[in-house]
N, C-alpha and C positions, 0 to 999 in steps of 0.2 A: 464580455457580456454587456449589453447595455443596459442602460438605464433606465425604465420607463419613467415618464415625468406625467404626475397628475394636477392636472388643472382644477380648481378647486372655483364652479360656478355659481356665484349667489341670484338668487331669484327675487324680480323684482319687487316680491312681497318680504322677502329674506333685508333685503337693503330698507324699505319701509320700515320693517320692523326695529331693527339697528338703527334707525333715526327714532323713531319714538320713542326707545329705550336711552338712547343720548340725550333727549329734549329732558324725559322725566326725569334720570339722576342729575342733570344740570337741575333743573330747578326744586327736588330732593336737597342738592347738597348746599345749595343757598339759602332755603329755609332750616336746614340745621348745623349750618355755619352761624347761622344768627343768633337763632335759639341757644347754643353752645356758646358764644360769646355772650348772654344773658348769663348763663350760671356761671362762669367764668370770673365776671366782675361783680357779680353777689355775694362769691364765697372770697376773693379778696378785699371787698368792702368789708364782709364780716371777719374777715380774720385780722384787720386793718393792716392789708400791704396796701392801702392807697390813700394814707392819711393825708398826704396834701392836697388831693384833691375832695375829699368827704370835707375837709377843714371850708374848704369854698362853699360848702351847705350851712354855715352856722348862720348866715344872713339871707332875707327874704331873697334877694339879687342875686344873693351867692348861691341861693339852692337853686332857682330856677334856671342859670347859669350850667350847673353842676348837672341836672337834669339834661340838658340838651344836648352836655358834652357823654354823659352815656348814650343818651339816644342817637349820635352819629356812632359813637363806637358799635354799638349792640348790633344797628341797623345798617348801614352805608357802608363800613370799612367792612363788616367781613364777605355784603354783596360784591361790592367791586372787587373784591381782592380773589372772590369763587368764580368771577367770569374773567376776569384777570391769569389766572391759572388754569383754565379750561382753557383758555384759547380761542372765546368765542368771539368772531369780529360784530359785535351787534349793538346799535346805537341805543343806550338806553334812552336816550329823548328824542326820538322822531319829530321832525319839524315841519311836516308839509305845510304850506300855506294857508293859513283858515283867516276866512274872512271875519269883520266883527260882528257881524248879522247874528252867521253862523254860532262864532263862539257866545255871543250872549245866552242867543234862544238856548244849545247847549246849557248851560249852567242855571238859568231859569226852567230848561225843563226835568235839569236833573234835580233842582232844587223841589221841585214837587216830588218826585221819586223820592227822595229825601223824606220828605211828610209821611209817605206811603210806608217807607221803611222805619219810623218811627215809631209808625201806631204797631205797625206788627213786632216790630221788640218790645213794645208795653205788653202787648197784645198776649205773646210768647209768655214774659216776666209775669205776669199776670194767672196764667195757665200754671207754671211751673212752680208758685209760688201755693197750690193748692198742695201742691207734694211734699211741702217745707223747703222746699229751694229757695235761699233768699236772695233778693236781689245785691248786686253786687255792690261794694262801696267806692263811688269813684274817687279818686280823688281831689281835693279841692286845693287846688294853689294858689287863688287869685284873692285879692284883695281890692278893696273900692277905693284904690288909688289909680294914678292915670299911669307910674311906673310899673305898677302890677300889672295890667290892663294892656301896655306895650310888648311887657315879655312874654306873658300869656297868648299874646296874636303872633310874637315870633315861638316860640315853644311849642304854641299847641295846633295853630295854624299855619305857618309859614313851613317849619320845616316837614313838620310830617305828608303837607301838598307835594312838596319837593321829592321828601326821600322815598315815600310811599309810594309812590306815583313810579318812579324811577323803575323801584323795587318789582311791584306786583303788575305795572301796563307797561314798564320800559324793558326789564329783561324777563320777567316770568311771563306774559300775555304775549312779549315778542317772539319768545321761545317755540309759545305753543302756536302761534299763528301761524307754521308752515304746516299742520295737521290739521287747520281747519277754525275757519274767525269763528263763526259760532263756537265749537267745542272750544276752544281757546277762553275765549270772554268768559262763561260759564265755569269752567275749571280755572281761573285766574280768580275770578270773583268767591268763589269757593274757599280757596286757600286763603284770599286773604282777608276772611271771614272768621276763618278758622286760627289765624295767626295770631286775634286779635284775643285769644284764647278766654273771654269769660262770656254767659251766656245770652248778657244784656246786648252786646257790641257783635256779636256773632252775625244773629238775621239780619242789622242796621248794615253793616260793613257788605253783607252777603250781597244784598238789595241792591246797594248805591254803590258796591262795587260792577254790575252788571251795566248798571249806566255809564260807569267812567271808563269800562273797556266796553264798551258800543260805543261810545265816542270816538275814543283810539281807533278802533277800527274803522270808523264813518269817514274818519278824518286825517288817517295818516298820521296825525301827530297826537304828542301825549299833551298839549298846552292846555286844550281845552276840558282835559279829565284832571290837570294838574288846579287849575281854574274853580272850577268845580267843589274838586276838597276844601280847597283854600277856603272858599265862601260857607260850605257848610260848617265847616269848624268854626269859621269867623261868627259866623253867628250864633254857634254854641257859645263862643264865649262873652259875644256882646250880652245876649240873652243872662248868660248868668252876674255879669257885671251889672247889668242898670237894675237886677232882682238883688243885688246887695246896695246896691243907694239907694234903693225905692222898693224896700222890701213890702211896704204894705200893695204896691200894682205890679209886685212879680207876677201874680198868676194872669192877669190883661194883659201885662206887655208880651208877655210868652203867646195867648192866645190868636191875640190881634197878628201878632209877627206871621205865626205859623197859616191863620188864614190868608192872611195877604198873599205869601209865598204860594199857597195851593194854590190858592184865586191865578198869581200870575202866570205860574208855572201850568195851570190847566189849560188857559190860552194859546199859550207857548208851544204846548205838545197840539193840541189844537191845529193851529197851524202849519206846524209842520207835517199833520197828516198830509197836505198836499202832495200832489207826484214830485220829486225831483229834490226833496225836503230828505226825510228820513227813506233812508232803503235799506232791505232785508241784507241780510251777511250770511253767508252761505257756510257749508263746512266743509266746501274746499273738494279735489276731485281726489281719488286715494282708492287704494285697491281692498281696504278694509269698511267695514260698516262702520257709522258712527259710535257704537257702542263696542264692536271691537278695539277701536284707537282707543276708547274712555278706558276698555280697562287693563291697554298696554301701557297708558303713560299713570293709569292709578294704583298699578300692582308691580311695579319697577320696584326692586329691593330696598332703594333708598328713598322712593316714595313710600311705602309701607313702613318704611320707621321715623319719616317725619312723620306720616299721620300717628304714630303711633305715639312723638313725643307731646303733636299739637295737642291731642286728645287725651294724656296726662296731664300737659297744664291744663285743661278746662277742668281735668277733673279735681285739681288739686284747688284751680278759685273757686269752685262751686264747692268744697269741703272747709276752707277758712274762710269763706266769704269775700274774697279780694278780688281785685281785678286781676 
């Protein structure tokens, strides 16, 4: 008697769909690979299995130190090690060619977007704060010294340009860019708004996350969105540096700063409205609507339980007050 043998056909919507379901739990299980490496080395700092290195916190150098080396663990090792085991071949730092033109106007126009997305997280904090929400407490590491003021530009500028960048426009925005650069940018800048988990850093991260993947996209590579960070934290932290030596013209130097920056950065975007300057990003050609792929790679099993655990941390800084 023979066999019959049945051929088992998928349908080009069938195969579409099987990749936006891979795209979403890859970038699911790198957001709560991270996350899970955060409680990880919370509950062994508190239980003290990692006394030699907490010991490296008893000094201003040593804590800052001590800082950076959780923030490559928490952040960096358990990304690379989730695309590392997926098996995915994809360059977290695209490097196409960008001219200096290019990358400046970039980063002065995103530094205005930056202004944009400032007043609307006061804006937010502001609003929210009529409900009893308080604002969060950031906190403060720096000191008005020139060592302080060094590690603070590698700590709070340097790496997180680096890792962040890597992270949310190198594998997370790379991921989602074969479904569509607009929906990508938008749902990259999303999450890593949302990752940033307290309410003040949410809309700012959200904002100026949308510029540094339109950049990426604009430009093939992530330098100029890596660039970008770099300058706006740099400035957060000069800002709060020369308001600790010259605390009576903190509130001028802050003002002056932040106009200037609008001032240049309006020009900038300005400009580049020309033709051949900034161009539209499509969402790609796909047998699904835009809003079908939104809510195949936002309702993926392990997307619905990082949103589920981002959205516990916020709830939990917005109930202790923390970042």
């Amino acid at each position: 008697m023979e066999q019959s043998t049945y051929s088992y056909y998928i349908t080009p919507q069938q195969r579409e769909a099987q990749e936006l379901k891979k795209s979403s739990t890859f970038v699911a299980l790198m957001l709560l690979a991270m996350m899970a490496i955060q409680v990880v080395l919370t509950v062994a700092v508190r239980l003290g299995l990692l006394t030699g290195l907490v010991r490296l916190a008893e000094t201003h150098a040593g804590y800052m130190l001590f800082n950076m080396i959780i923030y490559i663990l928490c952040l960096a090792l358990p990304a690379v090690a989730v695309a590392l085991i997926s098996g995915r071949r994809q360059n977290p730092f695209p490097s196409a060619p960008v001219s200096g033109g290019m990358m400046g106007a970039g980063v002065l126009g995103g530094m205005a977007v930056a202004v944009v997305a400032n007043l609307a997280a006061s804006g937010l904090m502001s609003w929210l704060s009529l409900f009893g929400i308080p604002e969060p407490k950031m906190p403060d590491n720096l000191q008005p010294t020139l060592i302080s003021l060094a590690l603070n530009i590698l700590s709070t500028a340097t790496l997180p340009a680096l890792i962040e960048e890597m992270i949310f426009r190198g594998y997370i925005l790379g991921a989602l860019r074969a479904h569509g650069d607009g929906l990508a940018v938008v749902l990259s800048a999303t999450l890593f708004g949302l990752f940033h988990g307290n309410v003040l850093q949410i809309p700012f991260a959200f904002i100026l996350g949308l510029a540094m993947g339109y950049l990426v996209v604009l430009t093939d590579s992530i330098w100029p969105a890596v660039l970008l960070h770099f300058v706006n934290n740099l400035m957060s932290v000069l800002l709060s540096f020369f308001g600790k030596c010259y605390p009576d013209q903190r509130i001028v130097i802050s003002n002056v700063t932040l106009l200037a920056v609008a001032a240049m950065g309006a020009v900038v975007l300005t400009v580049l409205r020309r033709p051949g300057y900034l161009k539209p990003i499509g969402n790609g050609i796909s047998l699904f609507r835009v809003l079908e792929r939104t809510r195949k790679l936002l309702f993926s099993p392990a997307m619905v339980l990082a949103f589920i655990a981002m959205l516990a941390t916020l709830f939990y800084s917005i109930g202790s007050g923390q970042t």
